[in-house]
Backbone as a chain_set.jsonl record, in Angstrom:
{"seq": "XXXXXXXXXXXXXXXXXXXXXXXXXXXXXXXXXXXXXXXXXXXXXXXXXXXXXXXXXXXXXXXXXXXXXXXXXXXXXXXXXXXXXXXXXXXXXXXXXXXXXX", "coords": {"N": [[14.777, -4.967, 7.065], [12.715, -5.414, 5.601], [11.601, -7.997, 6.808], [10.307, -6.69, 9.065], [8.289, -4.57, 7.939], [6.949, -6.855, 6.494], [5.776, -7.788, 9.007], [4.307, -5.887, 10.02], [2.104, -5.566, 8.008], [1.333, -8.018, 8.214], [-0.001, -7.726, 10.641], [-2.016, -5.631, 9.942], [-1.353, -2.95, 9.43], [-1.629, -0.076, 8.121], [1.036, 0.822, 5.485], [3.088, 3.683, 4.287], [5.276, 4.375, 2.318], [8.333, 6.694, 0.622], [10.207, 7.6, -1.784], [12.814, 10.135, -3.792], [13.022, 10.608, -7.038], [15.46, 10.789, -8.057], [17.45, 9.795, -6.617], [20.311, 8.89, -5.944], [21.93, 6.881, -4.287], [19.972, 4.728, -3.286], [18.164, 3.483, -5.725], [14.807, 4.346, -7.093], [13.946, 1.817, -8.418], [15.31, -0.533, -7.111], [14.078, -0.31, -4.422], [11.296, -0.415, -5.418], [11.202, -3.163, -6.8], [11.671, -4.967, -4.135], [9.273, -4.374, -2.538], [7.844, -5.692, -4.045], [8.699, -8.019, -4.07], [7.853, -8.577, -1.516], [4.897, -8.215, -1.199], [4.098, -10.058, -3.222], [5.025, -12.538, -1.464], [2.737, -11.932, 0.665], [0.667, -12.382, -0.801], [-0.931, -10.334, -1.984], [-1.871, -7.97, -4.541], [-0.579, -5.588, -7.244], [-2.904, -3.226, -7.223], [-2.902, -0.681, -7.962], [-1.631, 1.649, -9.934], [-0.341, 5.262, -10.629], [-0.329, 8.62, -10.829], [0.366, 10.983, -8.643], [-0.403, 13.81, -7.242], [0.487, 17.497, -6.616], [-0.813, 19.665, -5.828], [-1.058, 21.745, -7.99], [0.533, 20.413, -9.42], [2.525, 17.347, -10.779], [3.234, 15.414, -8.671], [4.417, 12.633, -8.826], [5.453, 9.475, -8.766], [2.6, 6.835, -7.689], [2.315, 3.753, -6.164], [-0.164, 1.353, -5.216], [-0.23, -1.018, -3.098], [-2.566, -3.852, -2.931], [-4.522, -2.689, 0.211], [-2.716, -1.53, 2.514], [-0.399, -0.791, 2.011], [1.377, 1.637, 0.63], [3.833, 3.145, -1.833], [5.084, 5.601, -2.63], [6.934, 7.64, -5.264], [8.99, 10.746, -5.453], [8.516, 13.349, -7.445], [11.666, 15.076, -8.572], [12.948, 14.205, -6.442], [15.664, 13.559, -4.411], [18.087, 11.578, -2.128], [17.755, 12.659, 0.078], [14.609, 12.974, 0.554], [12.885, 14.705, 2.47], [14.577, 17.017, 2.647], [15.042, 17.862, 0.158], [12.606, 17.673, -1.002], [10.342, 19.549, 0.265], [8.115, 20.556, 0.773], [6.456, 18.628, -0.934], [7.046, 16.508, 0.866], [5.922, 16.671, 2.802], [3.477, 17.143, 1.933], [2.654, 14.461, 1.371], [2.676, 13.482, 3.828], [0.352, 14.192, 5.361], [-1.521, 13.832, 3.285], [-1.387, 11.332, 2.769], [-0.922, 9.807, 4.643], [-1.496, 10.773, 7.314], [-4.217, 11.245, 6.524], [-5.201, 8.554, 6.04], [-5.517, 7.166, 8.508], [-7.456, 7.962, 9.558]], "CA": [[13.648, -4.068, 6.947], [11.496, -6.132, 4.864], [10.432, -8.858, 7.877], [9.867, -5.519, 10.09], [7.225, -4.367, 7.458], [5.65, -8.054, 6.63], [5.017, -8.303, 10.193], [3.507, -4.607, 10.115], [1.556, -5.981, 7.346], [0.236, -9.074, 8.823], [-1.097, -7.316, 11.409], [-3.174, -4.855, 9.194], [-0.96, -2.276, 10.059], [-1.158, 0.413, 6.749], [2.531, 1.764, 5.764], [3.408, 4.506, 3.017], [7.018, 4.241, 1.709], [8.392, 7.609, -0.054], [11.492, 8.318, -2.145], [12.97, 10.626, -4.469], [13.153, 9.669, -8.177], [16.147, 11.209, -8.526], [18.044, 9.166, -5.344], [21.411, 7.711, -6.126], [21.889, 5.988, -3.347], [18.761, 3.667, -2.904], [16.863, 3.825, -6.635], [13.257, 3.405, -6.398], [13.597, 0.303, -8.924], [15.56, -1.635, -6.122], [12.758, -0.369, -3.911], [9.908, -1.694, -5.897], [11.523, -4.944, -6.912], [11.873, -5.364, -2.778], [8.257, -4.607, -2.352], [6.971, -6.679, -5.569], [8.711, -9.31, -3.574], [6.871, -8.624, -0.55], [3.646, -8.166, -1.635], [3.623, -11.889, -3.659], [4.987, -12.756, -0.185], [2.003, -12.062, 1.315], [-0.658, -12.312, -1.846], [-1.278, -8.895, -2.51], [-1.586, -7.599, -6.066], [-0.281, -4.25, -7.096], [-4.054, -3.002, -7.395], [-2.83, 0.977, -8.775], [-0.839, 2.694, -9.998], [-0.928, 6.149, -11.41], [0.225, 9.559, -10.532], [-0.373, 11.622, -7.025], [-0.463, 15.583, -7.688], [0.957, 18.092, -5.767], [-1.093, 21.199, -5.822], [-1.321, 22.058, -9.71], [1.865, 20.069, -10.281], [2.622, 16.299, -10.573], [4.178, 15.055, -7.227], [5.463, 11.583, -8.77], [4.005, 8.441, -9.333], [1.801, 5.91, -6.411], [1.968, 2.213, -6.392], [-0.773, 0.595, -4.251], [-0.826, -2.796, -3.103], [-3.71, -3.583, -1.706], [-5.289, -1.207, 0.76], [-2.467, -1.668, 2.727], [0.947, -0.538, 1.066], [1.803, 2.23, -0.919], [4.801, 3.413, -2.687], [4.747, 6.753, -3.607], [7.894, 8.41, -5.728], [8.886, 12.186, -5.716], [9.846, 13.642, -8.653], [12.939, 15.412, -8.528], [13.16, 14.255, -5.21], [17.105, 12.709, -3.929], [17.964, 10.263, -1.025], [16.48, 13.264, 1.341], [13.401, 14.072, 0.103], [12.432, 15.776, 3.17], [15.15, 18.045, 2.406], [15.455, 18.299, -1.15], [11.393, 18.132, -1.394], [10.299, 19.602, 1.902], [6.679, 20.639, 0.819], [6.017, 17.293, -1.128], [7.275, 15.324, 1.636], [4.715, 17.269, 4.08], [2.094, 16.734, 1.042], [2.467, 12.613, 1.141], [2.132, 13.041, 5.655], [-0.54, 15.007, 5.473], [-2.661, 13.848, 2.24], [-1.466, 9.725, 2.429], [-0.683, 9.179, 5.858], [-2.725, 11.112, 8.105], [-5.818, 10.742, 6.01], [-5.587, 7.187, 5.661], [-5.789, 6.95, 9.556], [-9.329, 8.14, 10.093]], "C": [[12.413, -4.796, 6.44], [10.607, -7.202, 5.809], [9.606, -7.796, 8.71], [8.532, -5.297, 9.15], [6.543, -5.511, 6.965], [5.126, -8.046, 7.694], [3.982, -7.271, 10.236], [2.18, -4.897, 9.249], [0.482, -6.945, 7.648], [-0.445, -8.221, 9.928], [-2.145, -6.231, 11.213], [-2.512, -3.252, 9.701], [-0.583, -0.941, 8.502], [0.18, 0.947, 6.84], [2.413, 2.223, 4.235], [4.901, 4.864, 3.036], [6.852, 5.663, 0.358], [9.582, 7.715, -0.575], [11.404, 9.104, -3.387], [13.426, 10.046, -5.988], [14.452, 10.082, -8.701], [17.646, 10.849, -6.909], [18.885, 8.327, -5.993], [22.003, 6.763, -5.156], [20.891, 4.627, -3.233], [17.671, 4.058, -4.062], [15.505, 3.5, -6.062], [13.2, 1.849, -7.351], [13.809, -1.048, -7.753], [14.456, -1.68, -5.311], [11.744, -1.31, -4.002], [10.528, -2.9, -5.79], [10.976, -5.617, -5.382], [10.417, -5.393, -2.416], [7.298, -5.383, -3.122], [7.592, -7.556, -4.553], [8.166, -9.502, -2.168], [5.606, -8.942, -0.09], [3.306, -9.609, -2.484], [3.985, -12.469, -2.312], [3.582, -13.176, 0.617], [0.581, -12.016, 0.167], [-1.59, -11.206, -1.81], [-0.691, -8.553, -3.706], [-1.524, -6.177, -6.201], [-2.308, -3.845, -8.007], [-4.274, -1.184, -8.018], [-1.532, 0.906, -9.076], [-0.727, 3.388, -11.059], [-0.266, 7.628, -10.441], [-0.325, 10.43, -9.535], [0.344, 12.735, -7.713], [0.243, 15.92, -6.547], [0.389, 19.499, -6.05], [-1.639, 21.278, -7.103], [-0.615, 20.929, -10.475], [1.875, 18.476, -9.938], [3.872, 15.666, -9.183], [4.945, 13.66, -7.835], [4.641, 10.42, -8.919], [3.46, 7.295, -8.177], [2.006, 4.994, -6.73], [1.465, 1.641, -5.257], [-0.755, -0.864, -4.437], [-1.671, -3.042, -1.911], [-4.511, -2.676, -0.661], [-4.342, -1.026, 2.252], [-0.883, -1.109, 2.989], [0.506, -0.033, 0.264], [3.06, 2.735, -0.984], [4.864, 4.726, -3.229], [7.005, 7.226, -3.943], [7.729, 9.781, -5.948], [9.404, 12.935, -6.367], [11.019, 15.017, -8.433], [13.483, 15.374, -7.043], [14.841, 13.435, -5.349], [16.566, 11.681, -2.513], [17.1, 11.097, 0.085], [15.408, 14.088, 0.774], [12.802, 15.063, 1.028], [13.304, 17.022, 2.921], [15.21, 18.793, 0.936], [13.754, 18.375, -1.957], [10.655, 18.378, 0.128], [8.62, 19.506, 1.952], [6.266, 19.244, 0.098], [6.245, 16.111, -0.253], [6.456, 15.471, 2.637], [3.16, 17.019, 3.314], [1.729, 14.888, 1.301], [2.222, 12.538, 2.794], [1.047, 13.221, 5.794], [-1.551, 14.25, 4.708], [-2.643, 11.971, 2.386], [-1.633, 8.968, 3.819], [-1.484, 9.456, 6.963], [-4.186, 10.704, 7.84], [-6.262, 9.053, 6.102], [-5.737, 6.512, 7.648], [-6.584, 6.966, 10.043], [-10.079, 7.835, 9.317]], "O": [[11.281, -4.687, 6.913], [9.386, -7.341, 5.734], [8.424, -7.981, 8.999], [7.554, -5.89, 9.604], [5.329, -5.31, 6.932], [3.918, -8.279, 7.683], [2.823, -7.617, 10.463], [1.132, -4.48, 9.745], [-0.734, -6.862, 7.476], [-1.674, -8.182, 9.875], [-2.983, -5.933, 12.064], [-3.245, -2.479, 10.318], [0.519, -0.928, 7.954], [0.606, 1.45, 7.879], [1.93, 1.604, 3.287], [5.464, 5.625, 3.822], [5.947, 5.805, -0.464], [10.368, 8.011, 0.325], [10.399, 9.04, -4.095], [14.163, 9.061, -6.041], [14.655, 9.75, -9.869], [18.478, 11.641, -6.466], [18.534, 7.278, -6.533], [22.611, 5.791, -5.603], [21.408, 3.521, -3.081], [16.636, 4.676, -3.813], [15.134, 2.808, -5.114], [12.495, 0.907, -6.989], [13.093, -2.02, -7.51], [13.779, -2.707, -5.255], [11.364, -2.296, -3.371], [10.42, -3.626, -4.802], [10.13, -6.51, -5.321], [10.097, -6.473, -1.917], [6.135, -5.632, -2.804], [6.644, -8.025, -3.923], [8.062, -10.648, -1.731], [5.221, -9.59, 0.883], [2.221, -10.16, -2.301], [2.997, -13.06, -1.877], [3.315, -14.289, 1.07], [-0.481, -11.542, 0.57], [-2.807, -11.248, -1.63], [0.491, -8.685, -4.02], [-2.226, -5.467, -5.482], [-2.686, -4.217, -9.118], [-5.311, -0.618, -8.366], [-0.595, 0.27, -8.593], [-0.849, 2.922, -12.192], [0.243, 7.417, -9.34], [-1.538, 10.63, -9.576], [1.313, 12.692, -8.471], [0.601, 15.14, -5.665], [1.119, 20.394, -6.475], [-2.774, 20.832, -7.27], [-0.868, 20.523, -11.609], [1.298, 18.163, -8.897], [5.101, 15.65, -9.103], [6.081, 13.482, -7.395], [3.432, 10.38, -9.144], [4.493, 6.803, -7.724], [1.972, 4.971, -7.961], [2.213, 1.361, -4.32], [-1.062, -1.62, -5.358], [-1.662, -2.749, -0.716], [-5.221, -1.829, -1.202], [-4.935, -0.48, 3.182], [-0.353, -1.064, 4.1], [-0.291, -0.4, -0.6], [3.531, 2.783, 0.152], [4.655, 4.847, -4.436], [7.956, 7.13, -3.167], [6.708, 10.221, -6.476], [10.553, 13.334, -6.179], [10.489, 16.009, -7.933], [14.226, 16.211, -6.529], [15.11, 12.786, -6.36], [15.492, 11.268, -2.076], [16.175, 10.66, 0.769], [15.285, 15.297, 0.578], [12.282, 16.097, 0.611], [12.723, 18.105, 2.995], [15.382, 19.989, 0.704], [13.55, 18.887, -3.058], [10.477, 17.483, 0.954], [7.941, 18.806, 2.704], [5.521, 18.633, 0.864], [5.806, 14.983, -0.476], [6.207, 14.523, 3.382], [2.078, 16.794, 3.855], [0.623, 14.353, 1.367], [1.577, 11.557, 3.167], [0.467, 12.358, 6.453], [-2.544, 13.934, 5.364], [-3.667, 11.327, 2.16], [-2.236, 7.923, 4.064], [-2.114, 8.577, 7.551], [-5.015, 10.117, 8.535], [-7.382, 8.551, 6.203], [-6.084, 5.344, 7.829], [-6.818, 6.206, 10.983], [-11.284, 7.91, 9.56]]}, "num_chains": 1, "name": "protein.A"}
């Protein structure tokens, strides 16, 4: 997975990575670590991070690198956040992914 998104990367290609903070399967620490080693990879510095809302309520916490890569976590999200957070997982398409396209 990780050459698939350097290459996505080198070619200026933005990507937003989402999991649940509450995912026993695939923590988000392994996550990050995997993208901290990505991101020195390609000399990008984690340039945020800080907490994305959800409405009134805290959706979980962002980690940008660069303008390029982000990281967002969903709190009480599991391995399927689309299932187990259906509207925060439609909040991060909508508010991170779409927007960041136009």
């Amino acid at each position: 997975m990780l050459p698939a998104l350097k290459n996505l990367l080198q070619l200026s290609v933005p990507i937003t990575i989402f999991s649940g903070d509450q995912d026993g399967i695939i923590p988000i620490e392994g996550t990050l670590q995997h993208l901290e080693k990505l991101a020195e990879e390609l000399n990008i510095k984690l340039t945020k991070k800080e907490t994305w809302s959800f409405g009134t309520k805290e959706g979980g916490l962002k980690y940008e690198f660069g303008d390029l890569l982000k990281f967002l976590t969903v709190k009480g999200g599991n391995h399927h956040v689309t299932s187990s957070r259906p509207l925060q997982a439609f909040s991060i398409f909508t508010s991170f992914t779409i927007k960041w396209m136009h």
